[in-house]
VONUPA-165283 format. One record per residue (C-alpha): residue number from 1; x, y, z. Coordinates in Angstrom, 3 decimals, padded with zeros to 6 digits. Example, Ala and Ser with C-alpha at 12.3 -4.5 7.8 and 13.67 -1.06 7.14 Angstrom:
2
<n 1	east 012.300	north -004.500	up 007.800>
<n 2	east 013.670	north -001.060	up 007.140>
***
This chain:
118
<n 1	east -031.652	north 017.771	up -008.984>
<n 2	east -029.477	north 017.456	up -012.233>
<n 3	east -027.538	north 020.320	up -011.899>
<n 4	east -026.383	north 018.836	up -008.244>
<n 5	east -025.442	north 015.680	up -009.806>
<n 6	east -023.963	north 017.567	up -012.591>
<n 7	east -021.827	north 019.747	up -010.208>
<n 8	east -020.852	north 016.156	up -008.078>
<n 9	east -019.701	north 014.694	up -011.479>
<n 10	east -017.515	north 017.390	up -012.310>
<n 11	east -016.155	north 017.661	up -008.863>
<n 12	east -015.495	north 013.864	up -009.002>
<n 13	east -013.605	north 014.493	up -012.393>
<n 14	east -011.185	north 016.927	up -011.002>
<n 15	east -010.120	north 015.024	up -008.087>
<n 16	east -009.420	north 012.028	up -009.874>
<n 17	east -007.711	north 013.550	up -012.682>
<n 18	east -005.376	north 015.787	up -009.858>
<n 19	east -005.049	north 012.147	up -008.078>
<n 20	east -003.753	north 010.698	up -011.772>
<n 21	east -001.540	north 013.572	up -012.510>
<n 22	east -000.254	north 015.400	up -009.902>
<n 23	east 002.578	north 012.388	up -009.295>
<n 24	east 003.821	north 012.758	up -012.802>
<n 25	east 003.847	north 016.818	up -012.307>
<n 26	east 005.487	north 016.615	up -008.971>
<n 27	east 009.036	north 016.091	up -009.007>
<n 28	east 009.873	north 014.528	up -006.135>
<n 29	east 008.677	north 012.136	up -003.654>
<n 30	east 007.138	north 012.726	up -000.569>
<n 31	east 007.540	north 010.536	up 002.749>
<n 32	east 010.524	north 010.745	up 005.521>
<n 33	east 012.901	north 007.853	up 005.574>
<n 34	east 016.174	north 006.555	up 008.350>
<n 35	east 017.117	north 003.722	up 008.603>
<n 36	east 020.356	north 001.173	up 008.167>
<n 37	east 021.350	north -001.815	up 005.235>
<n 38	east 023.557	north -004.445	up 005.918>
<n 39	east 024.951	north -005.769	up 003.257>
<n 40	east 027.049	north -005.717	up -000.577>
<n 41	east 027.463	north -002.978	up -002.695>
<n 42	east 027.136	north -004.318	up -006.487>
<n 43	east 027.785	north -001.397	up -008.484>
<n 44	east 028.310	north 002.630	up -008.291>
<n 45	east 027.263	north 004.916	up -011.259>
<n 46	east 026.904	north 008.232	up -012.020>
<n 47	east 023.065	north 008.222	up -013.638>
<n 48	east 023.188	north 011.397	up -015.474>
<n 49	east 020.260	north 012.925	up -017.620>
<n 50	east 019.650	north 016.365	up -019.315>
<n 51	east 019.236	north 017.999	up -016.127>
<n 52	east 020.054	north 016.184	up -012.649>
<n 53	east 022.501	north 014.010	up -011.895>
<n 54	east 023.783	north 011.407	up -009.185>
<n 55	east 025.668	north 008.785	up -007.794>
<n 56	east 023.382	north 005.490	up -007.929>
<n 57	east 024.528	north 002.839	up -006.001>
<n 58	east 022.800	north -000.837	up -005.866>
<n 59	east 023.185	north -002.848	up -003.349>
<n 60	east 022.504	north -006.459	up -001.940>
<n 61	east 021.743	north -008.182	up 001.376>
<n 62	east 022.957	north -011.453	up -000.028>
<n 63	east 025.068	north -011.298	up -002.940>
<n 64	east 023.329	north -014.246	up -004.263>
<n 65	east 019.976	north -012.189	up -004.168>
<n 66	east 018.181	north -011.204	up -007.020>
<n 67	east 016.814	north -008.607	up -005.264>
<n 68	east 019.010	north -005.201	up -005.608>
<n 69	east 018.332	north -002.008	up -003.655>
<n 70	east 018.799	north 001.525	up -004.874>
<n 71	east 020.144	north 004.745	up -003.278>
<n 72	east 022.382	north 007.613	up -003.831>
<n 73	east 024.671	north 009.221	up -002.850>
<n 74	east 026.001	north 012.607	up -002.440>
<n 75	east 029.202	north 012.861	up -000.798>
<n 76	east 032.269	north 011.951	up -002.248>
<n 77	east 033.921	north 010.152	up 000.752>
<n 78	east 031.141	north 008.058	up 000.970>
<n 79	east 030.790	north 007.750	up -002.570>
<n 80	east 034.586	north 006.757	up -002.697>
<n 81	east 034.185	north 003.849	up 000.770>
<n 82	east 031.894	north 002.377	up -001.262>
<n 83	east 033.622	north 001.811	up -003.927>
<n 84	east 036.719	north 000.176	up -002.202>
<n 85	east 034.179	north -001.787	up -000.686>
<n 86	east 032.605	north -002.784	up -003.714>
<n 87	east 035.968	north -003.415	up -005.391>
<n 88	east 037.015	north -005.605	up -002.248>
<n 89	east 033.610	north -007.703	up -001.912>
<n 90	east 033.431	north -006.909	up 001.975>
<n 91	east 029.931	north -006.152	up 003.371>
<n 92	east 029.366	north -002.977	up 004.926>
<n 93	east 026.606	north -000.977	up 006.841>
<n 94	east 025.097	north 001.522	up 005.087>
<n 95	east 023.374	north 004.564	up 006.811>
<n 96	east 020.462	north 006.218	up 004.700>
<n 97	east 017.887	north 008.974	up 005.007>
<n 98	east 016.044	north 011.773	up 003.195>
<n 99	east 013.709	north 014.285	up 004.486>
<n 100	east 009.764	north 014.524	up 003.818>
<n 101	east 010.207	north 015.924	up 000.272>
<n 102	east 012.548	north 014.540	up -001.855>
<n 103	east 013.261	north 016.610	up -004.564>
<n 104	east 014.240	north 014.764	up -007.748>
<n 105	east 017.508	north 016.679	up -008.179>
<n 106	east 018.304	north 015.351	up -004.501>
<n 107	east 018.568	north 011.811	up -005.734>
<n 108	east 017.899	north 010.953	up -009.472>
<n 109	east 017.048	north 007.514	up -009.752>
<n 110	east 017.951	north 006.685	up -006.300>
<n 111	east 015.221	north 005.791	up -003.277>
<n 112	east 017.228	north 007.628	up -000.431>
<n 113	east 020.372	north 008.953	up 000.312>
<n 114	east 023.283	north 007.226	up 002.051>
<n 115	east 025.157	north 009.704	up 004.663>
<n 116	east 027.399	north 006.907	up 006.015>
<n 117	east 029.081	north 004.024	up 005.633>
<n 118	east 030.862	north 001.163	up 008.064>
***
């Protein structure tokens, strides 16, 4: 009866240290997303680090709003409407999406990608 309980203990370890680590290991995200923004772009950046880099670019409903969204961006006619319409204040639509998987090198430091813009 111990050794059961023994082999349930160590079978209860494992899972919960995969369940711990395996999102710090993994590098992406996983989890399909489309949809549309309405709103202000406040700022475009390139967000570089040792190995991946991208074009981050935060953006409001409101421009009052505390509340700032992130997303990338990977083409550079998008890339470049956005910022005219960041440098002109004008709200735009944005058009965003990424596939299941995510890899981190799609979009470092971004939530999803933006493919268009009106």
């Amino acid at each position: 009866m111990a050794q059961k309980h023994n082999k349930l203990g160590w079978i209860i370890f494992i899972v919960g240290i995969l369940f711990f680590t395996l999102p710090l290991i993994f590098p992406g995200n996983l989890g399909a997303t489309i949809g549309t923004h309405t709103g202000v772009v406040t700022a475009v950046e390139y967000n570089s680090n040792i190995i991946w880099g991208a074009n981050i670019v935060y953006f409001k409903t409101v421009r009052e709003s505390s509340q700032e969204d992130r997303y990338c961006v990977n083409n550079e006619n998008v890339k470049n409407q956005l910022i005219e319409a960041q440098k002109n204040k004008k709200e735009v639509t944005i058009y965003f999406r990424n596939n299941f998987i995510m890899w981190k090198w799609d979009c470092n430091g971004g939530e999803t990608i933006i493919y268009k813009v009106e």
